[in-house]
C-alpha positions as CSV (number, residue, x, y, z in Angstrom):
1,X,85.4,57.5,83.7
2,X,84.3,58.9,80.1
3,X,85.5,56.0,78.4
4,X,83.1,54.1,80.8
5,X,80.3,56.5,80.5
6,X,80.7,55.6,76.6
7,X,80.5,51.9,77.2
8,X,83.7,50.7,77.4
9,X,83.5,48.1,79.5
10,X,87.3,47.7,80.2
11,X,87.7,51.5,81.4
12,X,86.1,50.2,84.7
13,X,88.6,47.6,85.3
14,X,91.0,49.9,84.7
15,X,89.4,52.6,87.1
16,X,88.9,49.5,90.2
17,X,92.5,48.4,89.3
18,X,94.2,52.6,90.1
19,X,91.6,52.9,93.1
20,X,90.8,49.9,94.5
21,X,93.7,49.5,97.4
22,X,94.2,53.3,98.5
23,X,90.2,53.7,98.4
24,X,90.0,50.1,100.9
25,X,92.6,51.6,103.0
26,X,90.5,54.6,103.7
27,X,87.4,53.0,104.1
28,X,89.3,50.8,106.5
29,X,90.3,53.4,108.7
30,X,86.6,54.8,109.0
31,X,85.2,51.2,109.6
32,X,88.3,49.0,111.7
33,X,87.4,46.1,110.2
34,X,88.5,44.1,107.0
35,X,85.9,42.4,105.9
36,X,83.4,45.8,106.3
37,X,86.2,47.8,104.8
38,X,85.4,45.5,101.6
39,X,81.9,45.4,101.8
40,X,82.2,49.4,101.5
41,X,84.9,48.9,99.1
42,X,82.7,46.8,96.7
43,X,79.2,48.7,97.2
44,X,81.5,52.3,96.4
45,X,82.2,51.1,93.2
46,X,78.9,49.3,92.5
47,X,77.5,53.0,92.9
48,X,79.6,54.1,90.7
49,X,78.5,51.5,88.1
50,X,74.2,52.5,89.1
51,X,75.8,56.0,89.0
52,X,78.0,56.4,85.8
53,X,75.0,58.6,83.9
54,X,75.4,61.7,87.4
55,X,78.9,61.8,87.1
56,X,79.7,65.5,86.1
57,X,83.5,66.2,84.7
58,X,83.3,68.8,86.3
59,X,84.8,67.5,89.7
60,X,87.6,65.1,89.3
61,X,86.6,61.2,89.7
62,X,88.6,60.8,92.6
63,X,86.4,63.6,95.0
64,X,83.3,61.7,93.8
65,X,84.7,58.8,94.4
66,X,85.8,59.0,97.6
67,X,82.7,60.9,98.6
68,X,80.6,57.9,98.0
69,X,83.1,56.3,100.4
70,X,82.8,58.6,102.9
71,X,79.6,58.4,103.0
72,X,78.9,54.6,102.7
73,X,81.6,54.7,105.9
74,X,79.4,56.7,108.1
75,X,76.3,55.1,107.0
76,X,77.9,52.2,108.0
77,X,78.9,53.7,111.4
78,X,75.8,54.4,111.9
79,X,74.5,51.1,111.4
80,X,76.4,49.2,113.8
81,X,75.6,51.8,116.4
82,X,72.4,49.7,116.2
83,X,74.3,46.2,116.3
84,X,73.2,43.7,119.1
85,X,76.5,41.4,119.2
86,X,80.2,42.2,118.7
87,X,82.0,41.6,115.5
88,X,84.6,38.9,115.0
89,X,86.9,41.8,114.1
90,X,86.5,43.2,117.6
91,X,89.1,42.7,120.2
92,X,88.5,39.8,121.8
93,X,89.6,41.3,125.1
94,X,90.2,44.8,127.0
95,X,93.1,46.9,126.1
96,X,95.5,47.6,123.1
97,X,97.1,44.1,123.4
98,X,93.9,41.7,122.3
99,X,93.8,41.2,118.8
100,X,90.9,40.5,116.7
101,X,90.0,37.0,116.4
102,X,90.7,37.0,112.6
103,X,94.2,37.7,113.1
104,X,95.1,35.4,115.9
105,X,97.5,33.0,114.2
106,X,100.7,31.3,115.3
107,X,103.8,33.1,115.1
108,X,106.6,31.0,112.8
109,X,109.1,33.2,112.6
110,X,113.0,32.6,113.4
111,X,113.2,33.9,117.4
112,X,115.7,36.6,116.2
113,X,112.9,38.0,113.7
114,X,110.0,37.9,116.7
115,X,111.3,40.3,118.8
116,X,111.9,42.7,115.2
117,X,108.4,42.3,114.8
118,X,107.1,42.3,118.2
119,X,108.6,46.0,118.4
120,X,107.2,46.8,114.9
121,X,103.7,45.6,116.2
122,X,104.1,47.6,118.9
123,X,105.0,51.1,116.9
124,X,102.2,50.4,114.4
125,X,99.7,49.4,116.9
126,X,100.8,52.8,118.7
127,X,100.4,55.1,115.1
128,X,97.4,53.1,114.8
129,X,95.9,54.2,118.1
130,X,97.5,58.0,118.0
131,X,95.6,58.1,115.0
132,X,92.4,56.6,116.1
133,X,92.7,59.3,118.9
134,X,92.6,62.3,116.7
135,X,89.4,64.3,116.8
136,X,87.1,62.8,114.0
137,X,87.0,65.5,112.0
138,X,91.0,65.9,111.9
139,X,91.3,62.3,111.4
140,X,89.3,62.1,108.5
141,X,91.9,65.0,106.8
142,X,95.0,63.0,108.0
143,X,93.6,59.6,106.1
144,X,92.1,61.5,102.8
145,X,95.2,63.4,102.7
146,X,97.9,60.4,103.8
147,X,95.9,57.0,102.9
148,X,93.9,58.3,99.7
149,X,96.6,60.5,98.6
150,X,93.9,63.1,97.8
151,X,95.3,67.1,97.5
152,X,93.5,69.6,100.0
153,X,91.1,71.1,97.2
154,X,90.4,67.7,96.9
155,X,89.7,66.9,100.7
156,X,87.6,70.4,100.8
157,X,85.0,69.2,97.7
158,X,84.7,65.6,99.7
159,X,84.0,67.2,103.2
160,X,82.1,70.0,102.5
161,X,84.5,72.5,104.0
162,X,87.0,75.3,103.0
163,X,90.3,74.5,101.8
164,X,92.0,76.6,104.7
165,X,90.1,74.2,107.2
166,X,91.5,71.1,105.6
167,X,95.0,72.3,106.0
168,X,94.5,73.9,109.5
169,X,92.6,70.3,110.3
170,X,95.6,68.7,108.9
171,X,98.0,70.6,110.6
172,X,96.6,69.8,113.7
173,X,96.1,66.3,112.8
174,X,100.1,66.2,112.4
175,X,100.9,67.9,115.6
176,X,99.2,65.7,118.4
177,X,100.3,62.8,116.2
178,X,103.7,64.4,116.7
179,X,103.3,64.7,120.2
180,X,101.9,61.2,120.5
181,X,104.4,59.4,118.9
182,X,107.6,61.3,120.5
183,X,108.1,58.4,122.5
184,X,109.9,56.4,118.6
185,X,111.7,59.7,117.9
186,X,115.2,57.7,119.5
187,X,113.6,54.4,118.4
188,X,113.9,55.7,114.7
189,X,117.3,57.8,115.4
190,X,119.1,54.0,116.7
191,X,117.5,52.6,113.6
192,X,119.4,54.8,111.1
């Protein structure tokens, strides 16, 4: 970020290249939708170009970073609060089985390698929803910590909060996803 700040133009691409995927995956989890997930994605790091001149090395470029994100996310939460329609990356139908219209595609696989991925669905589309179920404020710990790969100093300057909370928030966060997900313990045990 202090190359860029000193106009070298080529420090950003290198800054969008190490951040690009793990920041998309987090904004992804906050907004459950692809195409939102890269609008966020790609106005975060256009505020970080209108906003080279604030940033203080003081903080590391990752907190700032992924504050912008954060917040971006809930602004856009709180914008389709307001929506009218559905999105296309809704489920198209009640319960965990409907799929978003975006991904509803033909399946070509060999017949052995469907029912391998029909159960791989399923366990993702369970971690998915176990995490989905954690309280919001645990959740958001759980994806700083496992999708941005952010320490829990880190996580503390981003939310706001003390550095104990993020680890208690955390800890909790792994229990009930623990508890939720007890049901691939002897799935994962016939696996190995």
């Amino acid at each position: 970020m202090l190359r860029y700040q000193r106009g070298d133009r080529s420090a950003f691409a290198e800054l969008v290249r190490r951040h690009k995927t793990p920041l998309f995956n987090f904004v992804l989890r906050h907004t459950h939708s692809a195409s939102a997930a890269e609008d966020v994605t790609q106005e975060t790091f256009l505020r970080v170009v209108q906003r080279a001149a604030e940033f203080k090395h003081e903080a590391r470029f990752t907190t700032w970073l992924y504050t912008i994100a954060r917040n971006l996310s809930i602004d856009h939460a709180r914008k389709m609060k307001h929506r009218r329609h559905p999105s296309l990356d809704a489920q198209a139908g009640p319960g965990n089985e409907s799929r978003p219209l975006s991904e509803v595609v033909s399946d070509l696989r060999p017949e052995g390698e469907v029912d391998r991925a029909a159960e791989w669905s399923a366990m993702r589309r369970s971690i998915v929803d176990a995490v989905e179920a954690l309280p919001e404020e645990q959740r958001e710990v759980f994806l700083l910590r496992e999708i941005a790969n952010l320490p829990f100093k880190e996580i503390a300057d981003v939310t706001g909060i003390a550095e104990n909370t993020v680890k208690s928030r955390m800890r909790y966060a792994l229990e009930r996803l623990r508890m939720a997900l007890s049901e691939f313990e002897e799935y994962a045990r016939a696996l190995r």
